[in-house]
C-alpha positions as semicolon CSV with decimal commas, in nm:
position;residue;x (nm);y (nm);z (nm)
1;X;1,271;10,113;-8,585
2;X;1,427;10,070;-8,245
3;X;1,618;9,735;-8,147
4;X;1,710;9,731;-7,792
5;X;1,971;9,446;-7,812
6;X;2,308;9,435;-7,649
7;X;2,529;9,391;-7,972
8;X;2,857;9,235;-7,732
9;X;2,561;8,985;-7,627
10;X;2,484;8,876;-7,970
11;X;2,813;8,820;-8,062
12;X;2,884;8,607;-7,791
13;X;2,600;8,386;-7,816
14;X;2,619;8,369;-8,164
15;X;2,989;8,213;-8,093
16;X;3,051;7,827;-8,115
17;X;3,163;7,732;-7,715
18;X;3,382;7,429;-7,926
19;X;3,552;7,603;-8,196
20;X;3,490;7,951;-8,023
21;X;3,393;8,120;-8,381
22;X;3,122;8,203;-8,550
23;X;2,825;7,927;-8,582
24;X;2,894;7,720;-8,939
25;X;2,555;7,548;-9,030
26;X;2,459;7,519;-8,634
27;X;2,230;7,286;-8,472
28;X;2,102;7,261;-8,135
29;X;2,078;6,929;-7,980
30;X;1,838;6,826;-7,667
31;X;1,980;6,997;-7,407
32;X;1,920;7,349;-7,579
33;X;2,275;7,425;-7,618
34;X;2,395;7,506;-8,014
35;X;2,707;7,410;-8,179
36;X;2,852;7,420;-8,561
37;X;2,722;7,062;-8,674
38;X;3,090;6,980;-8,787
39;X;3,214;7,022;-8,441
40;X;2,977;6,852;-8,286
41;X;2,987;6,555;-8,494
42;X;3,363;6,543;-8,402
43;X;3,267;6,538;-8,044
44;X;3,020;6,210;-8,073
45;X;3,293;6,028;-8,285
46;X;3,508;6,027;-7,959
47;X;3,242;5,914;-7,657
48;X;3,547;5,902;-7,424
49;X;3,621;6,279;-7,485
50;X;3,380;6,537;-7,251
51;X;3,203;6,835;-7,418
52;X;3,209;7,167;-7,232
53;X;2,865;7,322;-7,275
54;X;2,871;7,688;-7,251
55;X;2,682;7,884;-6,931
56;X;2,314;8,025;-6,992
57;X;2,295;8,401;-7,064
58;X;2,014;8,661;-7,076
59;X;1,699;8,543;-7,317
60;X;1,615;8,783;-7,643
61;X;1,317;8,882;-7,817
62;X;1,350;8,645;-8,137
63;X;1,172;8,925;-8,341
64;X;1,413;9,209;-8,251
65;X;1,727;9,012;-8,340
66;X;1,605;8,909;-8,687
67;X;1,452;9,271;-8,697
68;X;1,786;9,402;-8,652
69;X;2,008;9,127;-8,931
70;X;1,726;9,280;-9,175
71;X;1,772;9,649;-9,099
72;X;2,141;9,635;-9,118
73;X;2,091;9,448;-9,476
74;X;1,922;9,703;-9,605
75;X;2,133;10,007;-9,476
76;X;2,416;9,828;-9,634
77;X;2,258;9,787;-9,955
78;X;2,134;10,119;-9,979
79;X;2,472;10,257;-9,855
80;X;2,641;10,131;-10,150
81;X;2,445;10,315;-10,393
82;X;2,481;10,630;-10,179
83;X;2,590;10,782;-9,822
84;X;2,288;10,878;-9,609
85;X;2,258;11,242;-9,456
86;X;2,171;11,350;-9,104
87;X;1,828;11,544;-9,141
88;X;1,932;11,772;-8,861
89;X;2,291;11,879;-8,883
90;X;2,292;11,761;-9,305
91;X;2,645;11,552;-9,184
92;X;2,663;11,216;-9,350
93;X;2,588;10,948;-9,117
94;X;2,875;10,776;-9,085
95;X;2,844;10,587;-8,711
96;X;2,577;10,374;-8,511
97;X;2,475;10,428;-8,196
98;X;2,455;10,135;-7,985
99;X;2,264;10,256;-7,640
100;X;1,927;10,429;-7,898
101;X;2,000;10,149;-8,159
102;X;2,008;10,443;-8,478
103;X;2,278;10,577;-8,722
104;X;2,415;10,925;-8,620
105;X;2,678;11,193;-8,727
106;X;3,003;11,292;-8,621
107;X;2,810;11,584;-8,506
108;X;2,500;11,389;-8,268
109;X;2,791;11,178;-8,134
110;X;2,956;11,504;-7,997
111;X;2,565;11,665;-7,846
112;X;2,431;11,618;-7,574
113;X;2,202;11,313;-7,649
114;X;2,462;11,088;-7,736
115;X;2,802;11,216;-7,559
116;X;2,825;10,976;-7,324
117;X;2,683;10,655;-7,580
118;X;2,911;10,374;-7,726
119;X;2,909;10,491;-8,113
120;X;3,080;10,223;-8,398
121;X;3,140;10,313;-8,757
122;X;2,788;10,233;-8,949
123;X;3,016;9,972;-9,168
124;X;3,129;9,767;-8,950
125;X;2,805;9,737;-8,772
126;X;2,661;9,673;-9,064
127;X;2,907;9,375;-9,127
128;X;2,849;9,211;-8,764
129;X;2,455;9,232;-8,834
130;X;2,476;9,082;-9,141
131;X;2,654;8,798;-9,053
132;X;2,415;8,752;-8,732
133;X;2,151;8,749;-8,939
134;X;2,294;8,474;-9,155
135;X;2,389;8,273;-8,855
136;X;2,016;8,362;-8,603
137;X;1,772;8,160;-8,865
138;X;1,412;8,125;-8,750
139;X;1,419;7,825;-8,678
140;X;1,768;7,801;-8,476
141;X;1,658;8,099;-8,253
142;X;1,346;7,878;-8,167
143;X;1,475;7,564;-8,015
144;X;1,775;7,786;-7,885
145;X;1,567;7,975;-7,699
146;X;1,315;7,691;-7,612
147;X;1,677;7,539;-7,459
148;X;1,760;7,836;-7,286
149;X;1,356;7,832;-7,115
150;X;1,401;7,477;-7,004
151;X;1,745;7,537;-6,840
152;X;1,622;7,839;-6,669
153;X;1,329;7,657;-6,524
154;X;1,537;7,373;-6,454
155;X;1,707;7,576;-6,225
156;X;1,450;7,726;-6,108
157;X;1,333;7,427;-5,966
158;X;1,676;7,307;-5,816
159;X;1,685;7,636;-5,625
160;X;1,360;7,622;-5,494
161;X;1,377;7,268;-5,381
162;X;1,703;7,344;-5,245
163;X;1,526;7,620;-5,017
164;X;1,273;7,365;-4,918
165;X;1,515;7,107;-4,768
166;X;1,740;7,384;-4,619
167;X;1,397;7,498;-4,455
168;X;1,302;7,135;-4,390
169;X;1,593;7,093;-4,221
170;X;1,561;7,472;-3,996
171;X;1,217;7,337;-3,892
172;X;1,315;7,020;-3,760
173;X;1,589;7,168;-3,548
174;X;1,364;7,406;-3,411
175;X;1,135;7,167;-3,339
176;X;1,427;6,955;-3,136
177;X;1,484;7,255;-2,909
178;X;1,176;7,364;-2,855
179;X;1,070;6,989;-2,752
180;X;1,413;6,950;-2,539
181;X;1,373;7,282;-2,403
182;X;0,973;7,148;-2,287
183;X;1,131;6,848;-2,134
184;X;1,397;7,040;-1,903
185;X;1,143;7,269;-1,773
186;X;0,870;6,970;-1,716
187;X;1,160;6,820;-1,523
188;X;1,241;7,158;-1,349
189;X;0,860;7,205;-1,273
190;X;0,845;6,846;-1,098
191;X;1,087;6,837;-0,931
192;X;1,029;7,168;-0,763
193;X;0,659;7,009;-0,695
194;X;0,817;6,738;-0,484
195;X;1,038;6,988;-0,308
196;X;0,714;7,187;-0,209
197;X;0,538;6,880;-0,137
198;X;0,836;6,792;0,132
199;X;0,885;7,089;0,273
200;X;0,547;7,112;0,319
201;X;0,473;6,766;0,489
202;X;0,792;6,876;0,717
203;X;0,607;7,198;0,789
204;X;0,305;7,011;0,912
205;X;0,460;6,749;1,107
206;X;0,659;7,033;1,272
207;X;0,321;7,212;1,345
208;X;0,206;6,886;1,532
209;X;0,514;6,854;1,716
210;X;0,475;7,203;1,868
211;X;0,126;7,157;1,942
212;X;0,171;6,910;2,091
213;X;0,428;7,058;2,332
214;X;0,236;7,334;2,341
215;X;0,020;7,143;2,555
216;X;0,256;7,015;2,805
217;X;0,208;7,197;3,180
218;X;0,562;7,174;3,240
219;X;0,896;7,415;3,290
220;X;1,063;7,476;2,947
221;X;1,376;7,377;2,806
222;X;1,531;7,501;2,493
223;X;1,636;7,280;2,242
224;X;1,843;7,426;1,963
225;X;1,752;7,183;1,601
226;X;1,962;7,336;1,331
227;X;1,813;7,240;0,960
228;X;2,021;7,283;0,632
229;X;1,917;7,572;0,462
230;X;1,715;7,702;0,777
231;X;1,711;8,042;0,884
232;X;2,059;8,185;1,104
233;X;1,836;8,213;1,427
234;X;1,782;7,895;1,612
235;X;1,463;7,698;1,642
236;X;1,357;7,626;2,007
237;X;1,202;7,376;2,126
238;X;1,039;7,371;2,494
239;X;1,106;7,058;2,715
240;X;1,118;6,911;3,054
241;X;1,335;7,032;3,308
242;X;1,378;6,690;3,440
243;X;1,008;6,707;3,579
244;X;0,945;6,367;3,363
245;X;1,177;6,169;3,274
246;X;1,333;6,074;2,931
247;X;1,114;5,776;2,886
248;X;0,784;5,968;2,931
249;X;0,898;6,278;2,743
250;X;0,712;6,288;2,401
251;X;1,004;6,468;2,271
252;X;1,162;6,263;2,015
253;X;1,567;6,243;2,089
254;X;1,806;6,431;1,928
255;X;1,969;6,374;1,672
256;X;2,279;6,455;1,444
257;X;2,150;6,777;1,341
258;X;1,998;6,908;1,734
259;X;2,180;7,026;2,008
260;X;2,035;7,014;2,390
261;X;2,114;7,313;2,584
262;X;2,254;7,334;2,898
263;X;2,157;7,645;3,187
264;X;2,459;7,821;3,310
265;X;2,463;7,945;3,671
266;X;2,502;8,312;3,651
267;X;2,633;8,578;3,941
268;X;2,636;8,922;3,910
269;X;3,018;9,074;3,947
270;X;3,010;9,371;4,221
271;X;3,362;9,489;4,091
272;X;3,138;9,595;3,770
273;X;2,853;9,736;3,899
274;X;2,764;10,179;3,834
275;X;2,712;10,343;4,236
276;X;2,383;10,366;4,198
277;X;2,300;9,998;4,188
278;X;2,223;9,744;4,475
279;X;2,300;9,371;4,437
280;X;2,144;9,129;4,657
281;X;2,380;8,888;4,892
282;X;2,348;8,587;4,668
283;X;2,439;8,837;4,374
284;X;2,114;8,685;4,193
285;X;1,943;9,060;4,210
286;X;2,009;9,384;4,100
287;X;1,796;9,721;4,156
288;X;1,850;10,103;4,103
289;X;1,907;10,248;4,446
290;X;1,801;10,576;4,585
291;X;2,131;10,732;4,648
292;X;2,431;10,673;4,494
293;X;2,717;10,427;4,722
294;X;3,072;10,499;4,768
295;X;3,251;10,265;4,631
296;X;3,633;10,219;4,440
297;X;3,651;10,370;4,108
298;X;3,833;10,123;3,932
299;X;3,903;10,004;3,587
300;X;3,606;9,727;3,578
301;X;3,305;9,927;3,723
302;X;3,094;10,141;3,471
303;X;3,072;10,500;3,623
304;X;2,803;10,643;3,387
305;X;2,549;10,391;3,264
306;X;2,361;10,183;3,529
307;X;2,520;9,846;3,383
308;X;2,646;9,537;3,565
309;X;2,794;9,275;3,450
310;X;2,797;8,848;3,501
311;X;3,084;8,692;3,675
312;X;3,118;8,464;3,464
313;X;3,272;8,525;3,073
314;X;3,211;8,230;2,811
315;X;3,471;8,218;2,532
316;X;3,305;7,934;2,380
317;X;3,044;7,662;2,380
318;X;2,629;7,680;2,442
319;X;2,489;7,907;2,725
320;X;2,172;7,971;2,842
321;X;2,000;8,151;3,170
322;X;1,688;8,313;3,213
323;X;1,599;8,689;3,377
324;X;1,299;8,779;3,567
325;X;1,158;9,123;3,432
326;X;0,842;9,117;3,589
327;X;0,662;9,416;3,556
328;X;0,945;9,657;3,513
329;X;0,875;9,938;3,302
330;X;1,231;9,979;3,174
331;X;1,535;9,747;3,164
332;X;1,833;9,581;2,916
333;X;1,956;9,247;2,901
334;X;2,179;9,070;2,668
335;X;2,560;8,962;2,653
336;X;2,897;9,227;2,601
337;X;3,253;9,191;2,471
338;X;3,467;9,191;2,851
339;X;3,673;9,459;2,635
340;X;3,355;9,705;2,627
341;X;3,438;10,067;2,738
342;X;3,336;10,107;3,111
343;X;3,376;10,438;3,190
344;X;3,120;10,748;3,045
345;X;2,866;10,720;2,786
346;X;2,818;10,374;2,654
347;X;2,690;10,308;2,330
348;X;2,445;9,966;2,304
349;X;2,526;9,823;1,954
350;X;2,718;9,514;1,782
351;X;2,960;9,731;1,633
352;X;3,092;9,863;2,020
353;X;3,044;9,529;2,138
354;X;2,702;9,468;2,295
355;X;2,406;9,217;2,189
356;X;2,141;9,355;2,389
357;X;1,725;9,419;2,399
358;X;1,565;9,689;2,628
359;X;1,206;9,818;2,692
360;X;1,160;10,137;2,719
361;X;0,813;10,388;2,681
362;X;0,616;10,034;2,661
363;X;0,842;9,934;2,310
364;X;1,051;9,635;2,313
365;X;1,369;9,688;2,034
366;X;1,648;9,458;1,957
367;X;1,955;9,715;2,008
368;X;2,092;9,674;1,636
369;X;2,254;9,956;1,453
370;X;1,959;10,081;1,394
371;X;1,709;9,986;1,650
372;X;1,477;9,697;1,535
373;X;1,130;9,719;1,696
374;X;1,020;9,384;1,846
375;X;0,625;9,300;1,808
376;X;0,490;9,129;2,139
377;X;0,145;8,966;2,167
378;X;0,231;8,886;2,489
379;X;0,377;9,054;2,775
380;X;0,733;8,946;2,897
381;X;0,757;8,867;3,275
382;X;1,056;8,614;3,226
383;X;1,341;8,652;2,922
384;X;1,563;8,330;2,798
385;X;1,905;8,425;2,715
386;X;2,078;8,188;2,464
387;X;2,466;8,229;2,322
388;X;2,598;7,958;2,070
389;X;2,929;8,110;2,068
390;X;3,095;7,891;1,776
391;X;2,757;7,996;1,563
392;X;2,795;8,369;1,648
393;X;2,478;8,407;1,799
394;X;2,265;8,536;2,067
395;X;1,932;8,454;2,071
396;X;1,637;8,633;2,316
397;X;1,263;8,462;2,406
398;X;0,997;8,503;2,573
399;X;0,987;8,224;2,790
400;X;0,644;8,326;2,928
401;X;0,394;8,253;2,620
402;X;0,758;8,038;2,462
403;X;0,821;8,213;2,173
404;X;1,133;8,385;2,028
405;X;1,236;8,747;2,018
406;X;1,551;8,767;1,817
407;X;1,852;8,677;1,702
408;X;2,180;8,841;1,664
409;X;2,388;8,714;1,389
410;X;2,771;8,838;1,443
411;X;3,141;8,697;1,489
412;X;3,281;8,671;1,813
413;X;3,617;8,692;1,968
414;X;3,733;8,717;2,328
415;X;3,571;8,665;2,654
416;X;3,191;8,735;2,667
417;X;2,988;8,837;2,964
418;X;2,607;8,844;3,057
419;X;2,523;9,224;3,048
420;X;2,202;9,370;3,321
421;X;2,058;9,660;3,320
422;X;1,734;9,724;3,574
423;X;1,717;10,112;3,446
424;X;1,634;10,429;3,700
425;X;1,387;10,342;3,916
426;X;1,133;10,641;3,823
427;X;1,053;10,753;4,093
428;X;0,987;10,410;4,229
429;X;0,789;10,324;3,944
430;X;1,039;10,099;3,781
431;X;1,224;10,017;4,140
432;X;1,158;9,651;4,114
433;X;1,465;9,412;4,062
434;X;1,622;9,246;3,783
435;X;1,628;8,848;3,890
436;X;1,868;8,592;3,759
437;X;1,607;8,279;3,803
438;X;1,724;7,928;3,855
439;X;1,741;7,704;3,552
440;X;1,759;7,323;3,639
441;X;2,016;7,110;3,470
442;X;1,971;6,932;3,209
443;X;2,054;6,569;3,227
444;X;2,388;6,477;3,011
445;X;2,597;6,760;3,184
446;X;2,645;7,163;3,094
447;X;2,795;7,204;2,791
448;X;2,962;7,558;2,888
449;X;3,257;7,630;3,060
């Protein structure tokens, strides 16, 4: 018969954790643990003294270890009377093979089936059995094992409840963030609510405001209001030119955060202007010609394009003046750098110095690196000109329906100068003049130089 029992794990638990030998008439007391009974009488005589119990091993089958005490009593009994014989090599079997639990020869230990197996001379196997089976009794194995049971399910237990307070404890941290984490973004979501809600009650009061201007029969003024976190292009506002006066003037006044604007009085310079262009006396006008005058080359005028510039440069400070376009089919307005190249081909962009829109073919286009197309529901007969030089930009509008046309956004530096340009006249189709109208002033003085 085959005993699968570790014989090193016998031995040990068959081993007195006091006295560390073999049990001597052993008990085993409540906690499941065994002892010799003269050891552990010695150990309740001195209370003060603490016992050691040994650590719980592996469980066996109480059958197979009394199974094997038995079989190695008889072997020994019957292998004093005579020496066994191996049935298939006829070698006396002298050894016991401890993996298949069975008596070999020198022979099976050196095959194939048992090589590799922990062998021990059949005697002294025979010896170790014998003296387990004296010391495993019936009952002993029973309430040692029953001990052994109760300890493993003991800690069992502890584990397990162990894994229930660490995942007690996982829980209610997750439950924390995910109720802090709720909170935030309630908090985020409100307040966000009341920022909508203000910036829409702003919006509508706005609306009302420029209704109501809307519905004023009188000569506009722009008002710059600048608003934190508005976009770069001003907004205008239209008022009186001084038509009503401040009392009567729905307007409400500015404040910290609004500039007024001031018109600038603008001349055209004759030093600057190409041949082919005629200025009026006053220097107000300026039209393509029909032959081209003789006049001084010299460093100021532009030789190629049809361009004339203002007489007056503004190197700082809030500008504004206002151009008659009529019903010109072609034409450029805007501001330059004084520094811009005069003579040949000039180039109409920020990066060679000029801020400019033009119609041409029926399109309006703000002149930007790349030409930006400008949508008009209403036709241009008058354009407002507006430079904030400190802010860096140049704003265009159409002051006849009042609304605006674009902004450039930029950094300035030097001298700028009001930049006209009426286009060929087509054949006489575009002949008409470019006219610098008359912009009253604004009470509280002009701001620009």
């Amino acid at each position: 018969m085959s005993v699968n029992v570790d014989f090193t794990f016998l031995q040990e638990e068959a081993t007195c954790s006091i006295c560390l030998e073999y049990f001597k008439d052993s008990i085993t007391i409540d906690c499941g643990h065994n002892f010799c009974r003269t050891c552990i009488a010695q150990c309740w005589e001195r209370p003060d003294t603490d016992v050691s119990y040994p650590q719980c091993r592996e469980t066996v089958k109480l059958a197979n270890v009394v199974e094997i005490a038995k079989r190695f009593s008889l072997q020994a009994a019957k292998g004093a009377g005579e020496e066994r014989v191996c049935g298939e090599h006829q070698e006396t079997l002298k050894l016991f093979c401890e993996e298949d639990q069975t008596s070999v020869c020198v022979v099976c230990h050196l095959s194939r089936d048992h090589r590799d197996h922990r062998v021990v001379p059949i005697q002294e196997a025979a010896q170790e059995y014998k003296h387990l089976a004296h010391v495993f009794t019936v009952p002993f194995l029973f309430f040692y094992f029953k001990g052994k049971v109760k300890n493993r399910r003991e800690m069992i237990a502890g584990e397990f409840n162990k894994l229930h307070t660490l995942l007690r404890e996982e829980e209610q941290l997750l439950l924390q963030s995910l109720e802090e984490e709720e909170r935030e973004t309630l908090q985020r979501l409100q307040e966000n609510v009341t920022k909508l809600s203000q910036q829409s009650s702003s919006l509508q009061q706005l609306i009302t405001e420029m209704e109501e201007k809307c519905q004023q029969p009188v000569v506009e003024l722009l008002k710059v209001r600048r608003h934190q976190n508005s976009p770069p292009h001003p907004e205008l506002e239209l008022r009186s030119l001084g038509l009503i006066s401040n009392n009567e003037s729905k307007s409400p006044a500015p404040g910290p955060d609004s500039v007024t604007l001031s018109p600038v009085d603008v001349t055209l310079d004759p030093d600057t202007a190409n041949p082919w262009l005629v200025l009026s006396e006053d220097r107000k006008r300026v039209r393509h010609g029909d032959k081209r005058q003789d006049l001084p080359n010299n460093s100021e005028r532009f030789d190629y394009c049809v361009f004339v510039l203002g007489a007056e440069g503004f190197a700082g400070g809030r500008c504004y003046w206002e151009v008659e376009v009529g019903d010109k089919t072609g034409w450029d307005l805007g501001v330059c750098r004084e520094s811009v190249n005069r003579k040949g081909w000039v180039t109409l962009s920020p990066e060679d110095g000029f801020w400019a829109i033009w119609l041409r073919d029926g399109g309006y286009k703000a002149l930007t690196s790349t030409p930006t197309p400008l949508p008009m529901s209403v036709r241009p007969s008058r354009v407002g000109i507006f430079l904030d030089y400190e802010a860096g930009e140049v704003s265009f509008y159409n002051v006849t329906d009042r609304s605006h046309l674009y902004t450039f956004t930029d950094t300035f530096s030097g001298k700028l100068c009001p930049y006209f340009c009426p286009c060929n006249n087509a054949g006489g189709k575009n002949a008409a003049p470019l006219i610098i109208c008359p912009v009253p002033a604004q009470a509280g003085g002009n701001l620009c130089p």
